[in-house]
Every structure is written in structure tokens, then in C-alpha cells.
Backbone as JSON, one array per atom type, in Angstrom:
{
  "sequence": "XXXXXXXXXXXXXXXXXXXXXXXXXXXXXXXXXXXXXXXXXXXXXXXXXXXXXXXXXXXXXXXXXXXXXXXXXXXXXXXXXXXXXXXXXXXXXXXXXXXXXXXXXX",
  "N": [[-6.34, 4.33, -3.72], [-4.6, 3.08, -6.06], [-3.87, 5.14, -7.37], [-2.26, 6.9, -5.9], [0.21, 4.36, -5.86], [0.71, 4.37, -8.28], [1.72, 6.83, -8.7], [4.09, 6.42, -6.78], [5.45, 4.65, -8.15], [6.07, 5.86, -10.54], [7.86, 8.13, -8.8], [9.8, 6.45, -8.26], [10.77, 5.71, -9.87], [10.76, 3.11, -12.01], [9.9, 2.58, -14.29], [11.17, 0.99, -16.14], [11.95, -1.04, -15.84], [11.77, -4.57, -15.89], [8.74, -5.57, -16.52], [6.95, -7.87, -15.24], [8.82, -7.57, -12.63], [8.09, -4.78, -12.15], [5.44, -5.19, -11.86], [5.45, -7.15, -9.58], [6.74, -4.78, -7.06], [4.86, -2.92, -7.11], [2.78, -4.54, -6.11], [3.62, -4.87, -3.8], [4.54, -2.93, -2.71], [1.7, -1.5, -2.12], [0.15, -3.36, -0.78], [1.99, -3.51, 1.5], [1.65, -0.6, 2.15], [-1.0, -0.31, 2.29], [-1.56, -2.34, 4.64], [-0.06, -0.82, 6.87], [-1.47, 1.63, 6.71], [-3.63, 1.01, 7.67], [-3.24, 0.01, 10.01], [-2.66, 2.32, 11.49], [-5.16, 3.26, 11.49], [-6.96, 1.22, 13.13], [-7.48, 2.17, 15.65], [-9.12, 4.24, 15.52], [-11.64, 2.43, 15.55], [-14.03, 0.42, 16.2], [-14.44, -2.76, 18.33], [-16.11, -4.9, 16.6], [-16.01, -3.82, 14.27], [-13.49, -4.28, 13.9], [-12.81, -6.79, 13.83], [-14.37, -7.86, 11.57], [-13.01, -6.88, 10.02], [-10.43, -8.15, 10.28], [-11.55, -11.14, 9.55], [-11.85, -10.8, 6.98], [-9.28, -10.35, 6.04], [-8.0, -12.67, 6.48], [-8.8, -13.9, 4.57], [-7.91, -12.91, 2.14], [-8.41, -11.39, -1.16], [-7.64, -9.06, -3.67], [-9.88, -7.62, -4.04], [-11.16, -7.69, -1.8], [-9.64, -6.33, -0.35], [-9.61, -3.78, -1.04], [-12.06, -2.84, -1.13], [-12.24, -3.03, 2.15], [-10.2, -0.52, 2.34], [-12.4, 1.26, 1.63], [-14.3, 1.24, 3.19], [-12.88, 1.91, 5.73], [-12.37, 4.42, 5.02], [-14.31, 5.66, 5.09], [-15.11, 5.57, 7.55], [-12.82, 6.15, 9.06], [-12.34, 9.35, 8.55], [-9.3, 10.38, 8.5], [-7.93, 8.03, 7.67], [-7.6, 8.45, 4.23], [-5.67, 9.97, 4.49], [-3.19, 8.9, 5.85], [-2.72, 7.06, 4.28], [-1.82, 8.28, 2.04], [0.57, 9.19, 3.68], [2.2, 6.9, 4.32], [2.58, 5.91, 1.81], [4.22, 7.81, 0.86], [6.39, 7.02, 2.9], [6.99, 4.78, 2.03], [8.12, 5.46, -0.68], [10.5, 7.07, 0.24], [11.59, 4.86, 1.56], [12.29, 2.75, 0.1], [14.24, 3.85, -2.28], [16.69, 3.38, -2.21], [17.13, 0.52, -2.14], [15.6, -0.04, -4.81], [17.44, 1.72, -6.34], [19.27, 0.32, -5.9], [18.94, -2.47, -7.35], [18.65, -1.12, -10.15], [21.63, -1.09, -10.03], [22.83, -3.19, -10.15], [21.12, -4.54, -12.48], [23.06, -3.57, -14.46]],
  "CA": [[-4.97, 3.95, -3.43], [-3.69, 2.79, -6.96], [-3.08, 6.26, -7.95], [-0.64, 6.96, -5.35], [1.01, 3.7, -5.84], [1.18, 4.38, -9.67], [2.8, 7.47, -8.05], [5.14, 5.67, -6.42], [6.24, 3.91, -9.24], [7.16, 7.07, -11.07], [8.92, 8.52, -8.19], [11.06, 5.5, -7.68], [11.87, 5.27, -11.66], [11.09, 1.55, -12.14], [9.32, 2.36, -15.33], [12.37, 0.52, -17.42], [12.31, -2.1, -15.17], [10.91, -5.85, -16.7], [6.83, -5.69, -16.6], [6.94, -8.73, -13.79], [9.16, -6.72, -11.59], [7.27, -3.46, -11.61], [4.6, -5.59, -11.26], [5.54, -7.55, -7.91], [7.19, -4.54, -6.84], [3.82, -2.52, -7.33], [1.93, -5.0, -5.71], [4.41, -5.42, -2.52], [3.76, -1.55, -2.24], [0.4, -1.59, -2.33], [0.1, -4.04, 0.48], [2.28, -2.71, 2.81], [1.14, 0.51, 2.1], [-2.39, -0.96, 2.95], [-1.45, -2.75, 5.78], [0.56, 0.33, 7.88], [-2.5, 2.54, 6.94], [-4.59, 0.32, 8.39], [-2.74, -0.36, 11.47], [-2.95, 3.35, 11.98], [-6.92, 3.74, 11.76], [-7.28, 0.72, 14.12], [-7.62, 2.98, 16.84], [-10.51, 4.5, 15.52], [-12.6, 1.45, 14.98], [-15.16, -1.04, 17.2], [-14.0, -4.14, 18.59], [-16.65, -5.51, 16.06], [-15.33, -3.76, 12.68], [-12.12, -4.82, 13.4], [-13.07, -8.1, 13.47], [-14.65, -7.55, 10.41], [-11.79, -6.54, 9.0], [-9.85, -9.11, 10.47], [-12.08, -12.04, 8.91], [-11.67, -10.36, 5.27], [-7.62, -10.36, 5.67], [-7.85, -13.94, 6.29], [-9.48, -14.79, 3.26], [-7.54, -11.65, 1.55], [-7.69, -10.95, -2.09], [-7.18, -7.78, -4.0], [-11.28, -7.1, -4.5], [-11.42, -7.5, -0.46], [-8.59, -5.12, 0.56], [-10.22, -2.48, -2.01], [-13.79, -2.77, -0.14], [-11.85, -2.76, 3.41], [-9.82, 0.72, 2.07], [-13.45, 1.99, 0.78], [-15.07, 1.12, 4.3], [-12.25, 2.57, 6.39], [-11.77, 5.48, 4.84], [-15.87, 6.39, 5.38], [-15.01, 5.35, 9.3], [-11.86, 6.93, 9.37], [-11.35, 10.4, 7.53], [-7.88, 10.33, 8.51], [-7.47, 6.79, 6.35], [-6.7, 8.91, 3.18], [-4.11, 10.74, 4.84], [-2.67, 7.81, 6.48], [-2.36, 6.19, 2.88], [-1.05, 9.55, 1.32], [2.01, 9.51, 3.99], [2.49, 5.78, 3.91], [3.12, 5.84, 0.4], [5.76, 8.62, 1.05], [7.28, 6.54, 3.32], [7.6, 3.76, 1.42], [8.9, 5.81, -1.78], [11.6, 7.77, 0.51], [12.7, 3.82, 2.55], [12.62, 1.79, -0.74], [14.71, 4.62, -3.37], [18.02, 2.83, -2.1], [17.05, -0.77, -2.9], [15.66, 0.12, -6.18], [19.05, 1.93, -6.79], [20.66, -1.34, -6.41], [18.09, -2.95, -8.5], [18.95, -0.57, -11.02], [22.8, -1.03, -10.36], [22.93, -4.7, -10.06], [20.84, -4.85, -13.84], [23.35, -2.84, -15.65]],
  "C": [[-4.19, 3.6, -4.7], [-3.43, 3.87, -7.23], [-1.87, 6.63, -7.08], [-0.22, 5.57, -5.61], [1.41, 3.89, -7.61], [2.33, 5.62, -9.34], [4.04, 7.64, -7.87], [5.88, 4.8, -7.27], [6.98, 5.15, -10.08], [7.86, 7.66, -10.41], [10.01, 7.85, -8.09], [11.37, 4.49, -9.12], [12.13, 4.12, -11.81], [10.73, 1.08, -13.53], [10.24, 1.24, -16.55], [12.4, -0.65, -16.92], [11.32, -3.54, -16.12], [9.57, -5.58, -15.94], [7.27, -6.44, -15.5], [7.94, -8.23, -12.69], [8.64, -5.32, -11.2], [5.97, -3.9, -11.15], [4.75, -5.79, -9.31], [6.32, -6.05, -6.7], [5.78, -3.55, -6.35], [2.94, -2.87, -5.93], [2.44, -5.11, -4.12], [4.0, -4.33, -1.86], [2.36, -1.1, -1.89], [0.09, -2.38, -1.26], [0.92, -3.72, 1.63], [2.2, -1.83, 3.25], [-0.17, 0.48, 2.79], [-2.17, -1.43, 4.46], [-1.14, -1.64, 7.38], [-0.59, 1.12, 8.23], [-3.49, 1.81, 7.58], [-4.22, 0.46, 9.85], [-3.34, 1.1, 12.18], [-4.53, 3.76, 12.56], [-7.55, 2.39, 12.69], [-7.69, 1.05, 15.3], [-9.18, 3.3, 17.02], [-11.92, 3.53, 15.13], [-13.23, 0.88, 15.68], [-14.93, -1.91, 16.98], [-15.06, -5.09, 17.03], [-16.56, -5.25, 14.52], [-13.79, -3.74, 12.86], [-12.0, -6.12, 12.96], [-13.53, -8.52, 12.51], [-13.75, -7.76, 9.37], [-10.81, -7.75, 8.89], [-10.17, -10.63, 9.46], [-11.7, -11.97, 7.44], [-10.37, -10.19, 4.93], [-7.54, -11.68, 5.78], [-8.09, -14.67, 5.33], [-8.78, -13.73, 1.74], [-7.44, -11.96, 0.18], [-7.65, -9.78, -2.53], [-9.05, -7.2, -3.78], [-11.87, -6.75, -2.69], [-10.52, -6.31, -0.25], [-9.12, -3.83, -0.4], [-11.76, -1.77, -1.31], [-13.01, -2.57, 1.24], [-11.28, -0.91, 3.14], [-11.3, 1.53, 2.44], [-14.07, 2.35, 2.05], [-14.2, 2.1, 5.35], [-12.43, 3.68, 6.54], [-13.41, 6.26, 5.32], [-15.41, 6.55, 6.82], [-13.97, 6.57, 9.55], [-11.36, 8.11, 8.45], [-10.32, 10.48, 7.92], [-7.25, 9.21, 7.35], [-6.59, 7.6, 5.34], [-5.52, 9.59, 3.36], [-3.07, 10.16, 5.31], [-2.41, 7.17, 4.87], [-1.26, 6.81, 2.37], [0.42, 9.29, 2.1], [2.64, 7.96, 4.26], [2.98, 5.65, 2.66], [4.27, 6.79, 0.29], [6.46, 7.71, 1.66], [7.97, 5.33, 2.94], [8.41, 4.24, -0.32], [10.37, 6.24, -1.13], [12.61, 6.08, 1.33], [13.03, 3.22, 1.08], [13.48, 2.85, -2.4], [16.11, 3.82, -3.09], [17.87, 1.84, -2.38], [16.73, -1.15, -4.06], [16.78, 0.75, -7.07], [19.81, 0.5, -6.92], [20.11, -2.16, -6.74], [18.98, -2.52, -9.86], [20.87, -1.01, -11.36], [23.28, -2.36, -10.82], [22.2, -5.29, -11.88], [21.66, -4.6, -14.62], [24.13, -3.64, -15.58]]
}
């Protein structure tokens, strides 16, 4: 998943932007990106690796949601494709608020 979100950073031209805003901006992507794709492969999962999953978002840091991806994606071959168009969708909703990022700096 970081490669498409590095991706996503070059599509949505933030590279100029201050380091701690491409950061949090990065990282916002990256989790909701995570989160949607997830939602999606819920379907395909057992009451008992959701709960799984569930337990390890409660305690969530980055080294957990990397191992949950890793696990999914074995469960669910769809996962990576579910990531892949998640990350489109968050480059094609968020190009207008980084425009007025961009407009609002100059």
C-alpha cells in the first residue's frame, strides 16, 4: 500500500507542499484508504477474523494495520484491487481541496 499512496502524492502534486503537510496528508490517505478497503473485504471474512481484526484496530498502530493489509490480502485476493481503486478514489475526491491548499498558500 505505500507505493500507491506515494502515488497518490504525485498525482495530487503536493510535492512543494511543507514536509509536515505532505506528511499528515499522506498519512490521512493511507488510513482511509485502508479503512474503505477493508470495509469492502469484510464480506469475505469469518465472524472470528473479523474480530481479529477488530481487536488490532483498537489498539491500532501503523506496524498493526501493515500486518492486517498483509493478512487480508492472503484471505481476500480482491484486497489489492480494493486498495488499487480506493486510492483512485481518494486521488480523483481530494484534487479540489488540495487545489485550495495550493491556492490559499500562494
Amino acid at each position: 500500500m505505500p507505493d500507491l499512496i506515494l502515488d497518490a502524492a504525485k498525482k495530487l502534486d503536493i510535492q512543494n507542499f511543507p514536509v509536515e503537510i505532505q506528511e499528515e496528508i499522506l498519512a490521512k490517505a493511507g488510513e482511509l484508504v485502508f479503512r474503505a478497503s477493508l470495509g469492502r473485504a469484510l464480506p469475505y471474512l469469518s465472524e472470528n477474523e473479523k474480530e481479529t481484526i477488530e481487536k488490532f484496530l483498537e489498539e491500532k498502530n501503523g506496524d498493526e494495520l501493515e500486518l492486517i493489509s498483509r493478512v487480508v490480502a492472503q484471505k481476500v485476493p480482491e484486497f489489492k484491487d480494493f486498495v488499487a481503486e480506493e486510492t483512485e478514489f481518494f486521488i480523483r475526491d481530494s484534487r479540489a481541496a488540495v487545489a485550495a491548499m495550493r491556492t490559499a498558500g500562494k
